[in-house]
Backbone bond lengths (Angstrom), bond angles and torsions (degrees), N, CA, C in turn:
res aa  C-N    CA-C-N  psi(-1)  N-CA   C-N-CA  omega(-1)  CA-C   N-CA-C  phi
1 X - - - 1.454 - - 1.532 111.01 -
2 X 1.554 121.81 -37.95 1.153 137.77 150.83 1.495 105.86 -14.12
3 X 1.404 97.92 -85.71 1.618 96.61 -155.14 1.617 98.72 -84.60
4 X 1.012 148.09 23.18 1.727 138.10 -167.68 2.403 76.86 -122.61
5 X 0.698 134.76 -22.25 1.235 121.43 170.03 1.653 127.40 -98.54
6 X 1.483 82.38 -6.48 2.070 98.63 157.44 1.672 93.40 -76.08
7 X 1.520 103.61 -74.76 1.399 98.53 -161.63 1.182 111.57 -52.72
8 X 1.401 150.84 -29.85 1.887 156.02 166.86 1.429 94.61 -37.39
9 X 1.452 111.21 -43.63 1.724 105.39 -149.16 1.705 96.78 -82.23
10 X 1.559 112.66 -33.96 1.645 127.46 -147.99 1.810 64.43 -83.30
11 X 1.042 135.62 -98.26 1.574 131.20 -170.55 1.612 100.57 -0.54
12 X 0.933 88.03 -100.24 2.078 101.17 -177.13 1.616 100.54 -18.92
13 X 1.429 113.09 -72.83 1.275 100.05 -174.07 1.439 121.58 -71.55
14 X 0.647 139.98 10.20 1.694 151.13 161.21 1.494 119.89 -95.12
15 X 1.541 113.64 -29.17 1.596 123.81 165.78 1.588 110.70 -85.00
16 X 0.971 111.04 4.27 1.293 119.13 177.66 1.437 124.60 -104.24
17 X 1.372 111.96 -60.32 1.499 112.39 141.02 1.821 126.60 -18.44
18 X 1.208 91.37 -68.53 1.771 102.76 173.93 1.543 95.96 -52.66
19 X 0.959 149.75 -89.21 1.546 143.50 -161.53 1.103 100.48 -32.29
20 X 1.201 143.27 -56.57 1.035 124.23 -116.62 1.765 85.00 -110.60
21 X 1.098 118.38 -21.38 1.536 125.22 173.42 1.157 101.74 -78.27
22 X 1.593 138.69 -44.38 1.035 132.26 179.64 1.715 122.42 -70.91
23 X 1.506 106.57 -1.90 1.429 109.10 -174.19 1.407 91.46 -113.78
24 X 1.202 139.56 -38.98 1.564 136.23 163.61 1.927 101.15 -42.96
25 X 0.938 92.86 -63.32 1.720 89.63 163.52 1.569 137.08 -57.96
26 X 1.665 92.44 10.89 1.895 94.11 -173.86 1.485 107.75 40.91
27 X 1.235 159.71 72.91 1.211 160.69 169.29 1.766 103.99 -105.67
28 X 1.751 103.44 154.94 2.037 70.73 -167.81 2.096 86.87 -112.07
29 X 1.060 100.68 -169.23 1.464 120.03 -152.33 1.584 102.99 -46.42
30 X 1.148 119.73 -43.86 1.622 114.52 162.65 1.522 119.90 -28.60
31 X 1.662 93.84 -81.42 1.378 113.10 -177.20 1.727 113.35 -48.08
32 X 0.893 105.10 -38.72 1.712 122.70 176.31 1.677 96.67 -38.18
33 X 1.654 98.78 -77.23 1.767 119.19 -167.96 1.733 104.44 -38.50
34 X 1.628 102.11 -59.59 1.430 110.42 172.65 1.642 127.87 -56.37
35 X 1.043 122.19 -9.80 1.505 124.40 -170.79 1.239 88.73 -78.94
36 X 1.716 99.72 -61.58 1.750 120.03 -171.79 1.317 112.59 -33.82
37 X 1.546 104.64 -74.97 1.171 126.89 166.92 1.478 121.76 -3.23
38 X 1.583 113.17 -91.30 1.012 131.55 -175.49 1.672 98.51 -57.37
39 X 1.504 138.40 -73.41 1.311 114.62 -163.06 1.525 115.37 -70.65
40 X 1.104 107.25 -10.16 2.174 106.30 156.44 1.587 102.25 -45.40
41 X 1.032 125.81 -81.10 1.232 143.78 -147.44 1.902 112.79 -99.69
42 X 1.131 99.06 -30.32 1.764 112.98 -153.46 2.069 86.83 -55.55
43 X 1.267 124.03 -66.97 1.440 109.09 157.36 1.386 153.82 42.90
44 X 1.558 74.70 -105.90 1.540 124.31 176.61 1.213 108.72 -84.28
45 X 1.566 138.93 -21.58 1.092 147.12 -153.36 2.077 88.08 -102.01
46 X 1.332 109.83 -52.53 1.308 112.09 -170.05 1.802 90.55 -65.83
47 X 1.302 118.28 -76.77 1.655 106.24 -171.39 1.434 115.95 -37.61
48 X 1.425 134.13 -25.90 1.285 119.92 169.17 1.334 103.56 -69.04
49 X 1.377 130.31 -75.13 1.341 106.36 167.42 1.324 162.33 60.29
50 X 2.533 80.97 -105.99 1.343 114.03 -165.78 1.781 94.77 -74.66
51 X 1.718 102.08 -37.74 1.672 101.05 -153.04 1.872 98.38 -99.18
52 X 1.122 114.89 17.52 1.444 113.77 173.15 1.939 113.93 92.74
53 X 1.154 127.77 13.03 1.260 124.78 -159.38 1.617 96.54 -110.61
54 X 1.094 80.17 86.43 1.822 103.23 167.85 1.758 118.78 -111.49
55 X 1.466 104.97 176.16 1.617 122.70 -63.83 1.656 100.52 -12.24
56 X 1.513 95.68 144.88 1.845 113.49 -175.00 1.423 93.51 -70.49
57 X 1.454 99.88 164.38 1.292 116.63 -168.13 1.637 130.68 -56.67
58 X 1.704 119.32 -27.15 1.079 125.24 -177.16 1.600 104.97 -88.30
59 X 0.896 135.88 -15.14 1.419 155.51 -175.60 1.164 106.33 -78.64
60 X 1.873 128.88 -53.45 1.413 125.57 163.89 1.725 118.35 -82.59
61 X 1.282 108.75 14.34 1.499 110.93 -175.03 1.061 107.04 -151.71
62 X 1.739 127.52 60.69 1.320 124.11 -170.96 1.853 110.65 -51.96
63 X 1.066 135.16 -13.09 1.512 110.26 179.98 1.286 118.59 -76.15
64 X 1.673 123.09 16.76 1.531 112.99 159.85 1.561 107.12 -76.95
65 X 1.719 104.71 -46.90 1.674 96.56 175.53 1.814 121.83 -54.34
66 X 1.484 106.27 -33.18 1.663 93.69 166.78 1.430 114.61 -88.01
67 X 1.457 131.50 5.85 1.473 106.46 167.35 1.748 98.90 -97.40
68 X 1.182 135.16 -4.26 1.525 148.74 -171.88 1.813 94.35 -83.81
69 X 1.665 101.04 -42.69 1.668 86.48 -165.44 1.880 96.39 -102.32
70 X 1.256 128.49 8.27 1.504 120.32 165.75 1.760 113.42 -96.65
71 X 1.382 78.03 -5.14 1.993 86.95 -177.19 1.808 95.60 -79.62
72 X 1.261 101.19 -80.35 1.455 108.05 159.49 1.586 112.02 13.88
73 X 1.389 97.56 -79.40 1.699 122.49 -173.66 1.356 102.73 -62.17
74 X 0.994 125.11 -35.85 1.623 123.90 -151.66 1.961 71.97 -86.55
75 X 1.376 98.52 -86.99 1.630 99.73 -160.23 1.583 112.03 -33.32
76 X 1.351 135.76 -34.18 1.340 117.10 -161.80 1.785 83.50 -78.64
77 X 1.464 110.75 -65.85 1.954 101.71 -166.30 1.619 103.02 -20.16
78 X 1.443 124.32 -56.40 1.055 143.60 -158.77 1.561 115.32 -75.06
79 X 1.559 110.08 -19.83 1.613 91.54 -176.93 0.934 128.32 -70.07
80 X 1.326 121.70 13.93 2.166 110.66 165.87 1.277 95.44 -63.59
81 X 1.332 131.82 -46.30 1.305 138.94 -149.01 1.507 101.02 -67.92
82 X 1.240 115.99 -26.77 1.550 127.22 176.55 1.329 121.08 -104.09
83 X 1.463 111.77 32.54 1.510 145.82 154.48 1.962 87.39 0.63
84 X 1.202 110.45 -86.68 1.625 158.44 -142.17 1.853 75.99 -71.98
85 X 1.337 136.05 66.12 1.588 121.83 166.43 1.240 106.96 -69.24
86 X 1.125 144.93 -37.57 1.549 127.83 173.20 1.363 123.84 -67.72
87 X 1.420 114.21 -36.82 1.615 116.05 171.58 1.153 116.91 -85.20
88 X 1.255 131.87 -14.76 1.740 131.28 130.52 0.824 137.66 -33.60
89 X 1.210 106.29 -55.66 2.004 110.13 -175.13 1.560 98.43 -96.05
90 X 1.304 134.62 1.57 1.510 123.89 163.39 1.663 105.56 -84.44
91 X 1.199 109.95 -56.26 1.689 118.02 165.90 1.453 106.10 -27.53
92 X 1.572 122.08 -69.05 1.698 121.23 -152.58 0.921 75.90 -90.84
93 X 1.439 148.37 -66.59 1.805 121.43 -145.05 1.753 105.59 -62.56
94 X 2.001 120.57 -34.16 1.371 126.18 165.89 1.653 103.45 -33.03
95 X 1.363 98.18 -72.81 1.887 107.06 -171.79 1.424 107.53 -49.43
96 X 1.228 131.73 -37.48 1.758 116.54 -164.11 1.241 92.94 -96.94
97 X 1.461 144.63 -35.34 1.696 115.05 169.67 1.470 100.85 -49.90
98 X 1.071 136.85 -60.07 1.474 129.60 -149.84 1.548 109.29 -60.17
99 X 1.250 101.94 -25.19 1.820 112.18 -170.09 1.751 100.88 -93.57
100 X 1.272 122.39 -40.61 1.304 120.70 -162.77 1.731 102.92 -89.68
101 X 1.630 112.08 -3.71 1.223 112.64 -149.29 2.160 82.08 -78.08
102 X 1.900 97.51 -64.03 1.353 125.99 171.12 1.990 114.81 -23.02
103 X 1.699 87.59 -39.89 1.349 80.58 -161.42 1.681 109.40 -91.46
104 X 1.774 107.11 -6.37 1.391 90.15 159.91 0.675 147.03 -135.72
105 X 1.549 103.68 49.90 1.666 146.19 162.67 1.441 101.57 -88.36
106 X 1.484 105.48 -36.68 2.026 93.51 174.51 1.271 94.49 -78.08
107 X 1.365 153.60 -27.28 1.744 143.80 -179.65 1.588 78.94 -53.46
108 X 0.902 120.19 -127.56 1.464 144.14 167.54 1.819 113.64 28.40
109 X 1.351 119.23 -41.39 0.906 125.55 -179.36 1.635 109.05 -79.78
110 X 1.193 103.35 -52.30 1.201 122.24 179.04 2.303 119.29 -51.23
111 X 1.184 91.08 -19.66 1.433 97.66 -173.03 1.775 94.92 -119.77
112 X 1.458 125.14 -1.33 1.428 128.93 158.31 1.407 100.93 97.29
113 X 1.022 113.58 28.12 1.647 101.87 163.86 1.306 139.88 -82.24
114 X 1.515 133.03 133.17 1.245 105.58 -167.20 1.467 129.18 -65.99
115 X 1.182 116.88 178.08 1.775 118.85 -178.89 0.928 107.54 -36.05
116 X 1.400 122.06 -74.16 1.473 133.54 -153.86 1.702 106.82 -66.22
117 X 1.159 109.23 -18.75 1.633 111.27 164.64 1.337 119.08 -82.35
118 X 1.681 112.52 -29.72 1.716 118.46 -167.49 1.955 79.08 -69.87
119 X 1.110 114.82 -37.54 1.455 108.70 -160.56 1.422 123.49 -46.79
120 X 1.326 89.80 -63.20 1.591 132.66 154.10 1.635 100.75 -14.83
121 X 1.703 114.02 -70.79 1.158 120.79 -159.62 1.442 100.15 -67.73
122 X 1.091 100.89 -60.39 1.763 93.36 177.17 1.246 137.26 -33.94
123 X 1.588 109.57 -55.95 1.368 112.89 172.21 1.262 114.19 -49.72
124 X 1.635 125.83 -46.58 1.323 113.01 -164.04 1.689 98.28 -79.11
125 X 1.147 135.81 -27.04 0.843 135.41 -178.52 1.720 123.77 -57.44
126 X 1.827 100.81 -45.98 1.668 94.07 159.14 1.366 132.87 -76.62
127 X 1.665 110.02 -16.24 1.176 113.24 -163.85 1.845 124.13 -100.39
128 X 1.826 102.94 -30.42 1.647 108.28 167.27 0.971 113.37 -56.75
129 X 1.256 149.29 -27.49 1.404 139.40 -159.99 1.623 100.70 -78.44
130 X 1.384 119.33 -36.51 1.516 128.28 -159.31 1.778 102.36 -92.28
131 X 1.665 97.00 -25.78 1.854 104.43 164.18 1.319 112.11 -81.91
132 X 1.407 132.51 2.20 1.635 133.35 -166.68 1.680 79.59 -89.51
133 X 1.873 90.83 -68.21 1.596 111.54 176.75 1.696 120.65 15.51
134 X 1.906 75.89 -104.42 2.079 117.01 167.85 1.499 88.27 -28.82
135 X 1.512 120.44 -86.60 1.656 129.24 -166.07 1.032 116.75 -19.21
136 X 1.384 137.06 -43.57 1.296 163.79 -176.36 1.053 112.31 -62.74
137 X 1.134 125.25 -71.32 1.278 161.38 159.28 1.071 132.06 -44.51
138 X 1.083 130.37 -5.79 1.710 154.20 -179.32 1.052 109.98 63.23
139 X 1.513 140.88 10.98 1.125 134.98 177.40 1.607 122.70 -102.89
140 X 1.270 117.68 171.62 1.596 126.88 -146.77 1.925 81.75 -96.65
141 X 1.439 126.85 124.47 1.299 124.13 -154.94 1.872 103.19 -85.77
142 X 1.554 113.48 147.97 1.643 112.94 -139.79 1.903 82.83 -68.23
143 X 1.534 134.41 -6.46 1.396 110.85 -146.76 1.738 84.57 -105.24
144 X 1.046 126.37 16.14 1.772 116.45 -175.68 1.465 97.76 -131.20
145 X 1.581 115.28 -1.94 1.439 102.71 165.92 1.602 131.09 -62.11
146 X 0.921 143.23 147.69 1.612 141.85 167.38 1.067 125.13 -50.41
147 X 2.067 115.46 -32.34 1.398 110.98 -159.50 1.757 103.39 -121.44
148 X 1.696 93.72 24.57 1.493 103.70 -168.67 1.600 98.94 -109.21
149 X 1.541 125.36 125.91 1.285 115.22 154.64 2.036 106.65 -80.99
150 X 0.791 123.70 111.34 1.319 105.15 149.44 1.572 120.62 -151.19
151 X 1.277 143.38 -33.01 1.568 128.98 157.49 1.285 106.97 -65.04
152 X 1.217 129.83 -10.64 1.320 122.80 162.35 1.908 116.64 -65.54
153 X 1.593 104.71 -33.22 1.342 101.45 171.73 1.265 138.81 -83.17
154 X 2.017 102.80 -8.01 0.960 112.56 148.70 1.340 142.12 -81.27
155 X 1.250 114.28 -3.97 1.786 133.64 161.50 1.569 110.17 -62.43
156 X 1.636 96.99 -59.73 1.091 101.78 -174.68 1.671 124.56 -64.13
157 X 1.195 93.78 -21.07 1.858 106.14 -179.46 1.672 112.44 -70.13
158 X 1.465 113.59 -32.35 1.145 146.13 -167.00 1.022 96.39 -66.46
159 X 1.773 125.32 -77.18 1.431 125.57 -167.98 1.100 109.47 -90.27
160 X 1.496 150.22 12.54 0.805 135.86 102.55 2.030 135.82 -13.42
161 X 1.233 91.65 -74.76 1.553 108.25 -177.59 1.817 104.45 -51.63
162 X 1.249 115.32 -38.58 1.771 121.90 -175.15 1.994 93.33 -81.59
163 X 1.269 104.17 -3.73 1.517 85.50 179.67 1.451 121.88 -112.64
164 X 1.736 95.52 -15.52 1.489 105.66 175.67 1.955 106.77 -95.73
165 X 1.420 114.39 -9.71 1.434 115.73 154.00 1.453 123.69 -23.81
166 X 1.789 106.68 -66.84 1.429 139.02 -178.89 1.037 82.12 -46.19
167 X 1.399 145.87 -86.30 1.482 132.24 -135.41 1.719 106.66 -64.84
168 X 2.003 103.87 163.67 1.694 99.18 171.31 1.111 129.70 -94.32
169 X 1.837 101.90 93.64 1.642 98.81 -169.58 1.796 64.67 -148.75
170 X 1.930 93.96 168.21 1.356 119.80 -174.42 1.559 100.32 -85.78
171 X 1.441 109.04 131.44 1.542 104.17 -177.09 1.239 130.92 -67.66
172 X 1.029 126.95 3.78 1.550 139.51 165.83 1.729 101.72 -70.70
173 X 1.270 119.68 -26.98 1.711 106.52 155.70 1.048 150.90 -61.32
174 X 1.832 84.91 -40.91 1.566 125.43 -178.20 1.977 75.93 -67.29
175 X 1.345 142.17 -67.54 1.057 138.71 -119.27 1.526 92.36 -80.76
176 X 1.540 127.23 -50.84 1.116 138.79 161.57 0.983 128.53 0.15
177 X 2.358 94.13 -80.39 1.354 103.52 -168.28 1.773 125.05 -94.44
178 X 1.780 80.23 18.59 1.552 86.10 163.56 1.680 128.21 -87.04
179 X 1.396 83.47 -38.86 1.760 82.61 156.38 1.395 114.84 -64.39
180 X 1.052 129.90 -62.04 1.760 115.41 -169.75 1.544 102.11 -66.57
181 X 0.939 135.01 -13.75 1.793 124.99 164.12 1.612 99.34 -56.85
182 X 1.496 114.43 -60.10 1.728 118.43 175.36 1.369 119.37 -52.59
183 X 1.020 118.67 -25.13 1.661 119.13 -162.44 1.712 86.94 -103.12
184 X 1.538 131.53 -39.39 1.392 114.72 179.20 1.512 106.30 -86.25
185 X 1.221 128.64 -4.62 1.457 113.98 167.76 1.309 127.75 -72.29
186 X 1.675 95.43 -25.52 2.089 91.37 -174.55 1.469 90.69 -99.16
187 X 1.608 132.58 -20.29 1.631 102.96 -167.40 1.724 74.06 -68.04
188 X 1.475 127.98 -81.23 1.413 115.50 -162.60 1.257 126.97 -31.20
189 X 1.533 132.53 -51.45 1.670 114.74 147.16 1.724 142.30 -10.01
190 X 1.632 79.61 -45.19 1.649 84.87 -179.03 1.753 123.86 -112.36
191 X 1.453 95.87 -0.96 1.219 113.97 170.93 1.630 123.23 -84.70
192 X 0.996 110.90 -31.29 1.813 146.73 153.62 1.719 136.62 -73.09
193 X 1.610 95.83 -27.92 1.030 97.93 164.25 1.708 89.83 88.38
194 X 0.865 167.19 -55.04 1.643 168.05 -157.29 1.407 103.27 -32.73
195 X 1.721 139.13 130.95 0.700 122.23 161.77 1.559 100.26 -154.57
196 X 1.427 127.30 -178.05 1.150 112.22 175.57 1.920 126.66 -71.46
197 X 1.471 94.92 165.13 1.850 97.65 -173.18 1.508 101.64 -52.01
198 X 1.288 101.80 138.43 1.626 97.02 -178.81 1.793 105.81 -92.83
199 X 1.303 123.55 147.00 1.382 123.38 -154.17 1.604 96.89 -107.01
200 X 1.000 114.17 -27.16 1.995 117.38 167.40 0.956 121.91 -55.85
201 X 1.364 120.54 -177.34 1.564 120.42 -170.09 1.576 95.95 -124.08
202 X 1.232 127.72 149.69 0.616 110.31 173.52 1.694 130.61 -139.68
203 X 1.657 95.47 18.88 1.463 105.14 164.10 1.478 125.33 -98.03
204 X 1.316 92.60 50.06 1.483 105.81 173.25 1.345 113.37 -91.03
């Protein structure tokens, strides 16, 4: 029950993101569902996939597609309330790496893979859905930008989480405070300005 209300939340906040990019984009109610859509799930859809877990997960468990298409509803009634579209969609897309990062490092664990693969899974797992996103969207996707930390914060959330394991606490803490290690690394990333060495030149 644990982890099926991570993944509810990583949905929501990842279908939320998509709206709100897709309504910055004027797109009309179709295109809307589909933006959502795909970075809800798009993910999670590739890590099933990568590790063989077919039909993918929303396909044998249709209530991601009805919490994907009541989110939808909820967020558009609601977007005055989301005045702030850039500090929105940094907030929810912040929250669903941190949630989707956890949850597919538990895929990964769960079928015996090592760390550095659970890692693997994770990252792509929080981060394709938001590259389906951008793709969509005509834009350059936020995880290949220069001035963006963010699969980097899912690395870092990662080995983190395999390091606070070791210690004696129940891993549902360890699992926790690996997400909020991810979710305070990129607001602090971007609040700070920190990002990786840039490899260009730039006295051109």
């Amino acid at each position: 029950m644990f982890y099926f209300v991570i993944d509810i939340l990583g949905v929501i906040a990842f279908a939320i993101s998509g709206v709100l990019v897709a309504m910055d984009k004027k797109l009309d109610l179709f295109g809307v569902f589909i933006i959502a859509f795909v970075t809800g799930v798009g993910g999670g859809t590739l890590r099933d996939l990568l590790i063989g877990n077919t039909p993918v997960l929303w396909m044998r468990e249709p209530i991601y597609v009805y919490v994907v298409i009541v989110t939808v509803f909820l967020a558009i009634l609601f977007r005055g309330k989301l005045k702030y579209l850039r500090t929105s969609l940094f907030l929810f897309d912040t929250i669903g790496i941190g949630l989707y990062t956890m949850l597919g490092i538990e895929k990964g664990l769960n079928i015996g893979l090592l760390p550095i693969m659970c890692i693997a899974l994770g990252t792509i797992t929080a981060c394709f859905g938001g590259v389906i996103r951008d793709i969509l969207c005509n834009e350059i996707p936020v995880i290949f930008k220069t001035k963006e930390i963010y699969a980097t914060a899912c690395i870092f959330g990662g080995v983190s989480y395999f390091l606070i394991r070791k210690l004696p606490f129940d891993n549902a803490y360890a699992y926790v405070a690996a997400i909020l290690i991810i979710i305070g690394a990129r607001i602090l990333a971007v609040k700070f300005k920190i990002a990786l060495p840039n490899i260009y030149r730039t006295d051109k």
